[in-house]
ROBANU-56285 format. One record per residue: x negated, y, z negated of N, C-alpha, C in turn; residue number from 1; residue in three letters. Coordinates in Angstrom, 3 decimals, padded with zeros to 6 digits, always signed. Atoms other than C-alpha are relative to their C-alpha. Layout:
% ROBANU-56285
{atom {X; Y; Z}; {X; Y; Z}; {X; Y; Z}; NUM; 'ala'}
...
% end
This chain:
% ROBANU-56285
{atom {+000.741; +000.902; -000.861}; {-077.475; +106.199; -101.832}; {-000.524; -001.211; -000.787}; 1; 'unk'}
{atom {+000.982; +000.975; +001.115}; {-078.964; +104.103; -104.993}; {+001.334; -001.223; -000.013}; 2; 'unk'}
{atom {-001.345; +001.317; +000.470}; {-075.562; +102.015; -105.647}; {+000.110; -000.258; +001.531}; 3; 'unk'}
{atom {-000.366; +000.401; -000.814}; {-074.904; +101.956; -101.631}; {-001.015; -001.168; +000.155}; 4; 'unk'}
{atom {+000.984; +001.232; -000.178}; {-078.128; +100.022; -101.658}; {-000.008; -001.104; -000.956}; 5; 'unk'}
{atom {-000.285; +001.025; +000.939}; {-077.846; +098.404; -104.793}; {+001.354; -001.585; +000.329}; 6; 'unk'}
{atom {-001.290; +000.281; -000.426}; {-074.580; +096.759; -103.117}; {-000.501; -000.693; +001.132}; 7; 'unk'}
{atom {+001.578; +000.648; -001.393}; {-077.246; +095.701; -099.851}; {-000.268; -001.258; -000.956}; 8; 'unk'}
{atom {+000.687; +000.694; +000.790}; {-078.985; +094.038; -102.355}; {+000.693; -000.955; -000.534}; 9; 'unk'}
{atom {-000.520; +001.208; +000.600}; {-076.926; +092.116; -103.991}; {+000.928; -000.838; +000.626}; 10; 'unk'}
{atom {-000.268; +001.267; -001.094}; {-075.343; +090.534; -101.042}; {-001.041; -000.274; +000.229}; 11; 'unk'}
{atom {+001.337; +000.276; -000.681}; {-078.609; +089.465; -100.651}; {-000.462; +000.213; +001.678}; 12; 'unk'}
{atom {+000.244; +000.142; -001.241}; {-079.030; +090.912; -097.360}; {-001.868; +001.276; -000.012}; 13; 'unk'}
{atom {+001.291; -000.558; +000.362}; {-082.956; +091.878; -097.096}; {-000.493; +001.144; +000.742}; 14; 'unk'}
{atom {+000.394; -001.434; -000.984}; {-083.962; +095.259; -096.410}; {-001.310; -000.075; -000.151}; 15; 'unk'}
{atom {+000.858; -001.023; -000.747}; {-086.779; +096.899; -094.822}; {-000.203; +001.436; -000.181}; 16; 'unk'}
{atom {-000.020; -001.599; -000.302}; {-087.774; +100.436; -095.108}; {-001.122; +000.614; -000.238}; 17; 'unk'}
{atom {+001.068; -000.184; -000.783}; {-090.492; +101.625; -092.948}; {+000.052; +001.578; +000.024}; 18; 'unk'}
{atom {-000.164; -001.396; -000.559}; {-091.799; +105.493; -093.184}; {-002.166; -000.249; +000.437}; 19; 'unk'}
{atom {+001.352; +000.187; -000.403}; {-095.139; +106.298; -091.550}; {-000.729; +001.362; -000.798}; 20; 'unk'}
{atom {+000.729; -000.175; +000.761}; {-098.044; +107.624; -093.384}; {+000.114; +001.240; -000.269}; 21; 'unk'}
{atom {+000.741; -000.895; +000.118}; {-098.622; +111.034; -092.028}; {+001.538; +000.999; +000.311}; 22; 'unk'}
{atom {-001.116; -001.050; -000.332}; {-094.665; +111.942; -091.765}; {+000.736; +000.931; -001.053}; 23; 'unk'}
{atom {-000.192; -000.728; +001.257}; {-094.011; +115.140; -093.779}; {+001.792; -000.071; -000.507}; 24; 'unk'}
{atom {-001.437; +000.442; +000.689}; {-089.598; +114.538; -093.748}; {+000.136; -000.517; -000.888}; 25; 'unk'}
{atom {-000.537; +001.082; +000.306}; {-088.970; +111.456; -094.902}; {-001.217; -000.792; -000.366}; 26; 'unk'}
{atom {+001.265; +000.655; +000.078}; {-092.375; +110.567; -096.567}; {-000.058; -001.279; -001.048}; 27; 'unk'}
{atom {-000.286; +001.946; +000.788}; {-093.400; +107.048; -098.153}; {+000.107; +000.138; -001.273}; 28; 'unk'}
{atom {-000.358; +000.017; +001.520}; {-093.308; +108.862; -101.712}; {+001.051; +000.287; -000.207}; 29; 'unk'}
{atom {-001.234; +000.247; +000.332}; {-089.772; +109.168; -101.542}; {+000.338; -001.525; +000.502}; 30; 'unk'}
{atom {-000.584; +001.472; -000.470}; {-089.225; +105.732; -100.101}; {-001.111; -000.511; -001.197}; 31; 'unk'}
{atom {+000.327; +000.839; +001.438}; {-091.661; +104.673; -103.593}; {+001.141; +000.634; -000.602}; 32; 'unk'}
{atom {-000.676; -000.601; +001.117}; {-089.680; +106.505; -105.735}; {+001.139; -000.140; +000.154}; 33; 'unk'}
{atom {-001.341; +000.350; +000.001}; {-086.337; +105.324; -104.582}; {-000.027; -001.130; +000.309}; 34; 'unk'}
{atom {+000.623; +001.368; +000.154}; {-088.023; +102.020; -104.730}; {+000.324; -000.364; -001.470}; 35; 'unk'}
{atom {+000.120; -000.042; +001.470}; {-088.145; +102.931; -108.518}; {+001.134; -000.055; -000.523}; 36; 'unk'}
{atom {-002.128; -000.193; +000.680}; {-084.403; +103.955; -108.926}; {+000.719; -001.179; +000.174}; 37; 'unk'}
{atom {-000.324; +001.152; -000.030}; {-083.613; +101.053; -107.559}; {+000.304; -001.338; -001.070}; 38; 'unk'}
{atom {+000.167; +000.333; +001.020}; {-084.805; +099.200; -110.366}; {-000.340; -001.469; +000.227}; 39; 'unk'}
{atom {+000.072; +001.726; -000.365}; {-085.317; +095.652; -108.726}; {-001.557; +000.012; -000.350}; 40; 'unk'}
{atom {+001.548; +000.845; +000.091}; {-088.395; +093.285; -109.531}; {-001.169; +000.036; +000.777}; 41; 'unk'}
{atom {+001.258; -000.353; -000.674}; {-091.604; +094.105; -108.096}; {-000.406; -001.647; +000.447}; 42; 'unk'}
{atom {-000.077; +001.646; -000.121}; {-092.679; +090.726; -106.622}; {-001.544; +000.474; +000.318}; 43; 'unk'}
{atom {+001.388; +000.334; -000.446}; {-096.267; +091.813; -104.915}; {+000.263; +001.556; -000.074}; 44; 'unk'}
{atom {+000.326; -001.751; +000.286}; {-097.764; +095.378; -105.565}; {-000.592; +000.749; +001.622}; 45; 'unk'}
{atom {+000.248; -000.764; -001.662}; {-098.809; +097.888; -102.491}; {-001.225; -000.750; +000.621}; 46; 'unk'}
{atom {+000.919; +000.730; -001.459}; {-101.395; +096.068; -100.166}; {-000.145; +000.439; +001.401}; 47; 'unk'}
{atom {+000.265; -000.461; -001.409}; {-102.858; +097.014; -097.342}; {+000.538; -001.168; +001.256}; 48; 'unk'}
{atom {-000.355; +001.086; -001.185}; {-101.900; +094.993; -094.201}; {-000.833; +000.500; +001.210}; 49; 'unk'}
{atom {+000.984; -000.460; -000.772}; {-104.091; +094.598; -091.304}; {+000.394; -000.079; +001.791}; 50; 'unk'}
{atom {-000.474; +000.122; -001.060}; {-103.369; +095.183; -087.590}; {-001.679; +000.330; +001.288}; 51; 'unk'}
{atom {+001.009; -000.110; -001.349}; {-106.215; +094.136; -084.602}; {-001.720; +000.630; -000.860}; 52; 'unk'}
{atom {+001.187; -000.348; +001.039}; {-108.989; +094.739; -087.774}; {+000.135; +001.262; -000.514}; 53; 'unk'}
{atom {+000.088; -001.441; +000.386}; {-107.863; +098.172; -088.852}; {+001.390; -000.496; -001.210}; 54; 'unk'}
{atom {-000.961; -000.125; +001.048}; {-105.727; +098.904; -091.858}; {+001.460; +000.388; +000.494}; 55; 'unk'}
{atom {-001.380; -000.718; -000.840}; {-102.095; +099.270; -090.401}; {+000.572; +000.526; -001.003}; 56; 'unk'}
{atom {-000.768; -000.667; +001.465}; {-100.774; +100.825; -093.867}; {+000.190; -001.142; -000.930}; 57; 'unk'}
{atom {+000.453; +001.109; +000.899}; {-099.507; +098.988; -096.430}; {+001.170; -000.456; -000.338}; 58; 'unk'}
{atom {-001.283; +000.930; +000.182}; {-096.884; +096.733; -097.662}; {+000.226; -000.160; -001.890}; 59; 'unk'}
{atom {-000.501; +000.108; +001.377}; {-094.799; +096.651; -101.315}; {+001.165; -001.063; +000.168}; 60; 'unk'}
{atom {-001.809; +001.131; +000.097}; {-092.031; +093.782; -102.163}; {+000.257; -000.296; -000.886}; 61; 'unk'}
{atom {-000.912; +000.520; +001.112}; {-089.577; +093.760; -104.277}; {+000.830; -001.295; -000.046}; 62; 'unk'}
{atom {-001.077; +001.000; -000.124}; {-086.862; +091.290; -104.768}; {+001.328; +000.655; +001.154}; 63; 'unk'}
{atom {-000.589; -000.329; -000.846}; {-085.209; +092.023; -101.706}; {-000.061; +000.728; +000.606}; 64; 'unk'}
{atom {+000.190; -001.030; -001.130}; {-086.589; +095.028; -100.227}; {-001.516; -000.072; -000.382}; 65; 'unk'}
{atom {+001.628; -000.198; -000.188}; {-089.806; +095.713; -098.778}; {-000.404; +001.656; +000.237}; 66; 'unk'}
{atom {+000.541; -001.779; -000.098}; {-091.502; +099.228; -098.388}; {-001.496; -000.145; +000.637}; 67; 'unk'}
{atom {+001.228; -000.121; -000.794}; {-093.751; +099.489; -095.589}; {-000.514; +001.454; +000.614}; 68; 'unk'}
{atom {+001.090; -001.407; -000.322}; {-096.284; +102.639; -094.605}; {-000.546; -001.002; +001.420}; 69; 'unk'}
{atom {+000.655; +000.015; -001.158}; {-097.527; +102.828; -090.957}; {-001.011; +000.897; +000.412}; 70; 'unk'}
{atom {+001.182; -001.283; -000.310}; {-100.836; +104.953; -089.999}; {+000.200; -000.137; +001.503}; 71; 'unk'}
{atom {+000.317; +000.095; -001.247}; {-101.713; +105.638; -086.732}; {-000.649; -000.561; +000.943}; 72; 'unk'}
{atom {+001.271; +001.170; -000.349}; {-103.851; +103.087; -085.000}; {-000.581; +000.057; +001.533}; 73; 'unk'}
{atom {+000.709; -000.552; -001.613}; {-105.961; +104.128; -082.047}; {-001.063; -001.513; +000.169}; 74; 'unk'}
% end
């Protein structure tokens, strides 16, 4: 999966990849950590992002992919 993306990437076509906070599958510390394998340039570190005054999760960007966390927002 690391080279299929690596291969994304370097057509410069910009990914996305969205897991939400509280999902035990497919949770956002495997979407860091295959952030890591990746090996691309960190451009802005994890940050919160804000939705209607509440914390909507948080946002990471690399050079070409982003890694976003979603909470639940009541």
């Amino acid at each position: 999966m690391v080279m299929f993306m690596k291969n994304i990437l370097k057509a410069k076509v910009p990914v996305l990849s969205y897991y939400g906070d509280t999902d035990i599958v497919c949770n956002f510390l495997l979407g860091e950590r295959f952030a890591t394998q990746l090996g691309i340039k960190l451009l802005t570190p994890k940050n919160p992002w804000i939705f209607e005054n509440q914390i909507g999760g948080t946002v990471t960007e690399y050079e070409g992919f982003t890694l976003l966390t979603g909470k639940l927002i009541k």
